[in-house]
Steps between C-alpha positions, in 0.01 A plus 500: 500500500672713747408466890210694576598845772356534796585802702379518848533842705307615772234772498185644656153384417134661605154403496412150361877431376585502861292199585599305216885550647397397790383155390778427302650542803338276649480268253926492524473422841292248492706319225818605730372298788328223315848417349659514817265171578570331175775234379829563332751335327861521619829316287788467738827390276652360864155293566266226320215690356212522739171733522432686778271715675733833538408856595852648487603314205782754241402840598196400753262435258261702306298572809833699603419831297193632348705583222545128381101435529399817262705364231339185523167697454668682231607167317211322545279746327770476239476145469129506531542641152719230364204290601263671333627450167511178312894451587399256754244264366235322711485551898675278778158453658407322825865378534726835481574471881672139407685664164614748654666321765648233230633832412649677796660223574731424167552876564653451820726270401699753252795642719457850616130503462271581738078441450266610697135410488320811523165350351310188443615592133775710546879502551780715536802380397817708669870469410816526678586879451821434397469226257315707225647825457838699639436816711361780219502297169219309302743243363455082631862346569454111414395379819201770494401333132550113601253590825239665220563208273360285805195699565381480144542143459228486812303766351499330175405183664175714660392690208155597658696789736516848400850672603591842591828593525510786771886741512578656799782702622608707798500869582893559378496754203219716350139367458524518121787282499391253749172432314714471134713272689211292648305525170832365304558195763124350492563507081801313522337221761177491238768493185698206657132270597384547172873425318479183712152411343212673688186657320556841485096565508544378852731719615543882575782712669453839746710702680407649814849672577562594867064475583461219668817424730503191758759645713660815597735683290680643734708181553736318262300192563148637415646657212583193352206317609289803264730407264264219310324330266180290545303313318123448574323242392127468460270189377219485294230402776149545290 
């Protein structure tokens, strides 16, 4: 199954679509600063592993751009219909909080990755930009494929998670391409998790293309940082 598109432009609204933007406004900013509060996850090749409370951890965070917290909304309805189905099996329960964090922390561990708790039952797991995918292309180099090959032996481990794989990409090039492009890189992530043994009933792929940046384009920096590929993660709670 090929990732799902999402195309996100900006437009006028009237009448009751107009208040419906303006809570999902809302909404984003309230998820913005609520992650801003919450607890990542932060590997340091040079340093023992250790967790931290960190607000301006690898691109400041999700509470750094409103872009970052409407795909999360975006993915989590997506996963919410992973969970749905009967992919998943029986709930968590009463004790998601705890599996979840049995979780996030294996995840942490995987060089490169970055997971941030932006739920009781929900993570989002980031990547080194440059570890997945060279500048314009949807093909993994090894190292990209050995980090994947991690991430599915956790998710295996947790089978009661719902992933979505989310593609992102900066503003370079035309809008079509960027969204192929960003469409093409969350397949290969989702291709690679379920070659290394992962349900494919729990999994899906979207593209958002150049939608939802978390930093500005104008610099070589941001660029690379909208450069990306995340993978939300969502547990079964009830």
């Amino acid at each position: 199954m090929s990732a799902k598109r999402i195309a996100v432009r900006e437009g006028r609204v009237s009448g009751g679509q107009e208040r419906m933007c303006w809570l999902g406004t809302v909404t984003v900013l309230v998820l913005a600063a609520s992650v801003l509060a919450g607890c990542s996850f932060i590997r340091d090749e040079r340093q023992p592993y250790t967790t931290k409370r960190d607000k301006t951890a690898k691109g400041a965070g999700i509470g750094a751009a409103a872009g970052a917290a409407a795909a999360v909304l975006h993915g989590e309805r997506e996963a919410d219909e992973i969970l749905a189905g009967a992919a998943i099996g029986a709930a968590v329960g009463a004790g998601v909080g705890v599996y979840m964090d049995r979780q996030e922390e294996k995840l942490a561990r995987i060089p490169g990755t970055y997971v941030e708790r932006v739920g009781d039952n929900l993570l989002l797991v980031r990547f080194d930009s440059e570890i997945l995918f060279e500048v314009d292309s949807a093909l993994l180099d090894a190292s990209g494929r050995g980090t994947l090959d991690q991430v599915a032996d956790v998710l295996i481990e947790y089978p009661k998670t719902a992933a979505v794989v989310q593609g992102h990409t900066d503003s370079s090039g035309s809008e079509q391409h960027n969204q192929q492009l960003s469409e093409r890189r969350a397949d290969a992530v989702r291709a690679v998790l379920i070659g290394s043994g992962v349900d494919d009933d729990r999994l899906t792929a979207v593209g958002y293309g150049e939608g939802f940046p978390v930093a500005d384009n104008d610099s070589a920096s941001g660029r690379q940082r909208n450069r990306r590929v995340d993978i939300l993660l969502k547990a079964k709670a009830r």
